[in-house]
N, C-alpha and C positions, 0 to 999 in steps of 0.2 A: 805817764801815769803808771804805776804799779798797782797791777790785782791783789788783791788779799782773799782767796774763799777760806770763809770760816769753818771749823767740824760741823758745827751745827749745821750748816747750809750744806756741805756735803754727807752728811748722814739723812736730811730729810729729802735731798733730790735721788738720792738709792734708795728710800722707801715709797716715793713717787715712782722712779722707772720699776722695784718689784710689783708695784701695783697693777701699773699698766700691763706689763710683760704678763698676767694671767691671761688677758684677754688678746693683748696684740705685742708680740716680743719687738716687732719692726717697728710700730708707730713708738714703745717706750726709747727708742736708740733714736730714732726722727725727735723724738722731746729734747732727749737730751741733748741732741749736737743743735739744736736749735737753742737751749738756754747757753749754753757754750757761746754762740754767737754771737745772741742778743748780751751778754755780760759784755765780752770782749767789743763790742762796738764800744763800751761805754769808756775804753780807754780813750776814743779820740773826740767822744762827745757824751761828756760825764754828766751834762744835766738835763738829759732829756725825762726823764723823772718825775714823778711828783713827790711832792712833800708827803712823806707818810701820815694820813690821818690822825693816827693812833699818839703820833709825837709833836709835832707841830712845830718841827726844828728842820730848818732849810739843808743841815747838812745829814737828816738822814728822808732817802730817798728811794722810791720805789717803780720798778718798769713792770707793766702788767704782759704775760704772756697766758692767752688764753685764759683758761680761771686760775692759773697763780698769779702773785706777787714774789718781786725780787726784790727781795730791802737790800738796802746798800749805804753804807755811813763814807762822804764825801768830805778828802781833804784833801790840802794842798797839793799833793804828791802824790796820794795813795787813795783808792777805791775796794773800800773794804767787804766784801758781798758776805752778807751777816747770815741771812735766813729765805726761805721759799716758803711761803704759806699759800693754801690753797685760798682763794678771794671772798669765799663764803668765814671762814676761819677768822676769831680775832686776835691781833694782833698780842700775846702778853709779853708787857714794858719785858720781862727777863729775860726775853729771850735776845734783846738787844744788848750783847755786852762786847766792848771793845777790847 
């Protein structure tokens, strides 16, 4: 399987670890090598996931880590990791784009 991170998913997990980094620089560098992980597992076991509420389409799929969500759009080949929202947040259709 080949990862795909999208801009959008790396521009909202750098506005996630400046967040954290006010309060604790250590724990936002723990988040991060921790969503790094949690992604990279998903090359060997891509559907542990749910179905994203919001869509209700089996190939896009989300891993919850603490209060985020990880959406992720699942093919044949490739595991596209789209966006990180925080689990209170809803999901807007736009931000899904392949």
């Amino acid at each position: 399987m080949k990862l795909i991170w999208s801009p959008l998913v790396l521009d909202r997990a750098s506005e996630i670890i400046d967040y954290i980094s006010l309060d604790n620089p250590s724990a936002a560098k723990r988040w991060l090598n921790t969503i790094f992980d949690k992604v990279e597992q998903l090359i060997s076991s891509p559907e542990p996931g749910r179905i994203v509420p919001e869509i209700s389409d089996s190939k896009f799929c989300e891993i919850i880590y603490g209060n985020y969500r990880i959406i992720y759009h699942l093919e044949q080949t490739t595991i596209s990791i789209l966006t990180i929202r925080h689990g209170k947040q809803i999901l807007p259709i736009d931000e899904i784009k392949l």
